[in-house]
C-alpha positions in Angstrom: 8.5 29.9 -15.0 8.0 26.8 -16.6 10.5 23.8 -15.8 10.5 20.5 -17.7 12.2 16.9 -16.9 13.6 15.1 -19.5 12.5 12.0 -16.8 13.6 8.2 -17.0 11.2 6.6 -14.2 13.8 3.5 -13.6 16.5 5.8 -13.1 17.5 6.6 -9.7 19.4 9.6 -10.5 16.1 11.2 -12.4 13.8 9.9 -9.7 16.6 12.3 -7.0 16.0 15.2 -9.9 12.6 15.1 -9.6 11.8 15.1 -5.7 14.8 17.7 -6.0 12.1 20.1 -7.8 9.1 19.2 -6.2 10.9 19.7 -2.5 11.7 23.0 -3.8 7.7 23.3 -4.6 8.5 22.8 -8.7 5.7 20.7 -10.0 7.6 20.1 -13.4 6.3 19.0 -16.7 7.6 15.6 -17.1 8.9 14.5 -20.4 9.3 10.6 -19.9 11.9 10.3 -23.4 12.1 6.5 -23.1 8.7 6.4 -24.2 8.4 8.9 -26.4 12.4 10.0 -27.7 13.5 13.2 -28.8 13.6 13.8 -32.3 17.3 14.6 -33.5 16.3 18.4 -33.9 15.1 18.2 -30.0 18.4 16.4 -28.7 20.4 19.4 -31.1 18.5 22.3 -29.2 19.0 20.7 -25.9 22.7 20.3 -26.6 22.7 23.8 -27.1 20.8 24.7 -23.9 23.5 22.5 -22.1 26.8 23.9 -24.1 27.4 20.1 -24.2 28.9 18.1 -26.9 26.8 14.7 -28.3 29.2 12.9 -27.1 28.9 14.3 -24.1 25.6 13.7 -23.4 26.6 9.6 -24.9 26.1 6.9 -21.5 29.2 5.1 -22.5 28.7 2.2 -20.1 25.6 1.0 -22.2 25.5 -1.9 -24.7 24.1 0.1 -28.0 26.6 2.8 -27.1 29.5 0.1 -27.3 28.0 -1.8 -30.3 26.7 1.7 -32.6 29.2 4.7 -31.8 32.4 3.4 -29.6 35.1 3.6 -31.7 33.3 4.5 -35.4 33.9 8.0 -36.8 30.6 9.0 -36.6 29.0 12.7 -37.0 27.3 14.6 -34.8 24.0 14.1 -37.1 24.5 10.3 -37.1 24.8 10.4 -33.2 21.5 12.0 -32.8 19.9 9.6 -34.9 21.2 6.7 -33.0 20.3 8.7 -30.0 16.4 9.0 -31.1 16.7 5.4 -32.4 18.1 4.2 -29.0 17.0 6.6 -26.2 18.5 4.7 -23.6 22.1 6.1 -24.2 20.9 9.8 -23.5 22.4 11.1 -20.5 20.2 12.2 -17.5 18.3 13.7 -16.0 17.9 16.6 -17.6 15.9 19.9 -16.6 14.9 22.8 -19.3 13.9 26.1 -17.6 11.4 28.4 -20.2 12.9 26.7 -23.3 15.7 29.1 -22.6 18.3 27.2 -20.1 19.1 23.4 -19.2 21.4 21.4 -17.3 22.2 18.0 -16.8 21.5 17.6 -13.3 24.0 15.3 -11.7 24.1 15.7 -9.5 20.5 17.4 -9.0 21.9 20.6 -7.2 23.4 21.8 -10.8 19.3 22.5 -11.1 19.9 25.5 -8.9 22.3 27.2 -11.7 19.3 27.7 -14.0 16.8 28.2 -11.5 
């Protein structure tokens, strides 16, 4: 089984994801997106791993997220580009299972679904 962390470092929601996996003796391949951001054709397969929307995988409480999509009529292919532009308003954590399942683990027991 491989498992994967779409990880932010600073966030202490992702840091609880991780430990989450490696107390359950998970050593996962960490994918630190602030660094390096998904591509909009990444953040479209993820979204459908997660059966989620792009909006919602949108943190709505940050300042790009107020100033590039709140209230514009934006598409989905726009979104994702904002999204790669500006990493920071992906929700997470997020955990991939064989490239096949994911969930956004918050909290970090929704890991066990796809486990």
């Amino acid at each position: 089984m491989h498992v994967a962390i779409w990880h932010n470092p600073r966030c202490r929601k992702s840091r609880e994801a991780l430990a989450y996996l490696r107390e359950k003796g998970i050593e996962p391949e960490i994918y630190e997106y602030m660094k390096d951001p998904p591509s909009p054709a990444q953040l479209r397969k993820i979204l459908g791993l997660l059966g989620m929307s792009v909006e919602e995988l949108l943190r709505k409480q940050e300042k790009e997220y107020k100033e590039l999509v709140r209230g514009k009529a934006l598409g989905e292919d726009e979104i994702l580009e904002i999204i790669h532009a500006h990493p920071r308003l992906l929700e997470r954590p997020i955990v991939v299972v064989d490239e096949e399942k994911a969930v956004l683990a918050r909290p970090k027991e929704r890991i066990d679904e796809i486990l």
